[in-house]
C-alpha positions in Angstrom: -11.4 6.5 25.0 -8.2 8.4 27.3 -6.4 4.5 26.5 -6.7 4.0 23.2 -5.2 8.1 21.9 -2.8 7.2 24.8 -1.5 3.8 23.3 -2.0 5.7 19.6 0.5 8.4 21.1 2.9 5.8 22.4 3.2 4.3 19.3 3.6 7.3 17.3 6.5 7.4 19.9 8.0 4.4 19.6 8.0 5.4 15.6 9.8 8.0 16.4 12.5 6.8 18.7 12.9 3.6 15.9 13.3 6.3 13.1 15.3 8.5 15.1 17.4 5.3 16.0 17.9 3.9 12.5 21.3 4.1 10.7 21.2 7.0 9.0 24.3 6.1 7.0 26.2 8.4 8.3 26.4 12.2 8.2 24.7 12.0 4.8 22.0 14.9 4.1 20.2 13.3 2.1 19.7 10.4 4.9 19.1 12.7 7.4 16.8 14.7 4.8 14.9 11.4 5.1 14.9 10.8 8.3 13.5 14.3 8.7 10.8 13.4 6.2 9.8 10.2 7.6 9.6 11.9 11.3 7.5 14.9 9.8 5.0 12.3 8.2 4.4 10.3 11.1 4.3 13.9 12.9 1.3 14.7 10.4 -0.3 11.6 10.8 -0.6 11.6 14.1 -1.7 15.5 14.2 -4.5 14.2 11.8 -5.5 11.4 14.1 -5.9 13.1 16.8 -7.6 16.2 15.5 -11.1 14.8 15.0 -12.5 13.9 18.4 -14.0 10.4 19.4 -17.7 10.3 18.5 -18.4 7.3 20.0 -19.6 5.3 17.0 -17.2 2.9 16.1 -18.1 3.1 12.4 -17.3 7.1 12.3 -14.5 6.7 14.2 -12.8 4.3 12.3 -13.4 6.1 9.4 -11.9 9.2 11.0 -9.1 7.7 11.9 -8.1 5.4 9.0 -8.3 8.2 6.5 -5.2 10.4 8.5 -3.7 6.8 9.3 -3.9 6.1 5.4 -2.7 9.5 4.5 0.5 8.5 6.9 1.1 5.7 4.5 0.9 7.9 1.6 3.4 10.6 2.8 5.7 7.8 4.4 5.8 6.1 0.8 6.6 9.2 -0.5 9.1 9.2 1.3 10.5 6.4 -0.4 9.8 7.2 -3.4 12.2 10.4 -3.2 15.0 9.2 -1.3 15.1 5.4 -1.6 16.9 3.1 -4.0 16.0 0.1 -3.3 13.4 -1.0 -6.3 12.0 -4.0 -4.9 11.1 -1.3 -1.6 10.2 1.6 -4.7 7.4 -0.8 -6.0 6.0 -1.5 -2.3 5.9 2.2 -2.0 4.0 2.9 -5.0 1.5 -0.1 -4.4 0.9 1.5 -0.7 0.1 5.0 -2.8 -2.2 3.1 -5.0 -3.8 1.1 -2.6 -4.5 3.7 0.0 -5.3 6.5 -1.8 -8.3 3.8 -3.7 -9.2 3.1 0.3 -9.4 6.7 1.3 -11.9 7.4 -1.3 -13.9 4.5 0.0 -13.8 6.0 3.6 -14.5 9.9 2.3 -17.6 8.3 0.2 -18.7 6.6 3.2 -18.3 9.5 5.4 -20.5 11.9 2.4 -23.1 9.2 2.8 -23.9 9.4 6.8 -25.2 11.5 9.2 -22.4 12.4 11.5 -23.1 11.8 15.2 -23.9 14.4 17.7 
């Protein structure tokens, strides 16, 4: 699976350079205390992605993966929720916190109920 954590990386990349690449609004701290935020949660995200290893079971591994992909959301839209303004953006970020924390129990339950791979 070298292809698919290698596109996962570039993308985590490409996040990275966008973020890094956004107008910050100028000198501003508290921009640049978001950006900072926003780089250290995709940061985490992809730390969490990577740190369980490919099983080889598709259903595992998707569960693996989604849960430190959903927990990205999460910390992104928390993000938001601490430095944005914008309430129409506010309310997306509090649906992604509802929505993905509800879909990270799902996977966790899912995960309690199987017998992990070898």
């Amino acid at each position: 699976m070298p292809f698919s954590r290698t596109f996962l990386g570039a993308a985590v990349v490409s996040l990275g350079l966008l973020l890094g690449a956004a107008p910050s609004g100028g000198p501003d701290a508290t921009a640049q205390s978001a950006e900072q935020a926003f780089m250290q949660a995709a940061e985490k995200m992809n730390r969490g992605m990577m740190a369980k290893p490919m099983v080889g079971n598709a259903d595992e591994d998707f569960a693996s993966m989604m849960i430190a992909h959903h927990q990205g959301a999460i910390d992104m839209a928390n993000v938001e929720l601490q430095y944005g303004t914008d309430p129409e953006l506010r309310a997306v970020a509090q649906k992604v916190i509802d929505d993905q924390t509800k879909e990270i129990e799902t996977l966790q339950r899912w995960q309690k109920g199987r017998t992990p791979v070898q």
